[in-house]
N, C-alpha and C positions, 0 to 999 in steps of 0.2 A: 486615545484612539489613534491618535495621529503616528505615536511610535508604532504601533503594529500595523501598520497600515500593510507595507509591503511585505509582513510575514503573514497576515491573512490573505494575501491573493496567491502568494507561492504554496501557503500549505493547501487549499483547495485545489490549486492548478496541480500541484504531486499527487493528493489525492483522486484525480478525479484523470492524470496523464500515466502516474507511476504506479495509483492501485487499481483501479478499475480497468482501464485498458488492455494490461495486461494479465488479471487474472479472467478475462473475458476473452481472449485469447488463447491462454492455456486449457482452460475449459473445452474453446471449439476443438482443438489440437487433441487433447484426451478422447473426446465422444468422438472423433472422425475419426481414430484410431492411424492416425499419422506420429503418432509419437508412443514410446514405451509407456506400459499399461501401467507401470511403477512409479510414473512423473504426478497419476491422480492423487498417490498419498501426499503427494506436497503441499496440494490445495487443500487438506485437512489442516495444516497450520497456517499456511499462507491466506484464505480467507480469513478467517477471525481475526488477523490483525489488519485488515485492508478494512475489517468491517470499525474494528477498533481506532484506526487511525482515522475514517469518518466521524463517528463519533466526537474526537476529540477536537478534529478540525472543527465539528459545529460547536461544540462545548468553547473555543477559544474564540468562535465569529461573534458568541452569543454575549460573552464576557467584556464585561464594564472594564474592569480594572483592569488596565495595560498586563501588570506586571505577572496575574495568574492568566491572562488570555494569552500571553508572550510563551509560558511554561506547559500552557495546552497548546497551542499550537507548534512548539518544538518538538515534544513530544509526540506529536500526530504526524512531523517529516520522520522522527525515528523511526515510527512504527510500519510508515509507507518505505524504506530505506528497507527496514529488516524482513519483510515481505519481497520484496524483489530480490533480495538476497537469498532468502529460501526458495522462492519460484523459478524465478529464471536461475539464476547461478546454481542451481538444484535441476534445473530441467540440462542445462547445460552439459553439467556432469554427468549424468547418467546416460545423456545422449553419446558422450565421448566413449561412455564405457561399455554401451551394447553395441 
């Protein structure tokens, strides 16, 4: 437990600063119609991994064994990583281009 200690606080704190935050965000930004109507299909992929990268972050809190909690919880910053990669970096670009 002890080795995962400080990757269990960073994957919840990504989880919960890098997925929820800002797909709560983009969300109000789409429905207030302050941003291109084409920024909502991001959040068709950008959810499910923000949902998935919870998941995994709890899958790795709940995990005995270091070395499979260590490989769920890497995998759950991937997943909050490639979600703000689609979201923002996808809200971005489109911004620039209308």
């Amino acid at each position: 437990m002890e080795a995962t200690r400080s990757l269990r606080w960073y994957s919840v704190i990504a989880v919960l600063v890098f997925g929820i935050v800002p797909t709560v965000m983009l969300i109000l930004l789409v429905t207030g119609g302050h941003t291109p109507g084409s920024v909502g299909l991001l959040l068709i992929g950008g959810i499910p991994l923000v949902i998935a990268a919870g998941v995994f972050s709890l899958r790795g809190l709940r995990d005995t064994e270091p070395e499979q909690a260590a490989r769920h919880l890497n995998l759950s910053l991937a997943l909050v990583a490639g979600a703000d990669l689609l979201m923002l970096g996808g809200n971005a670009l489109i911004r620039m281009g209308a």
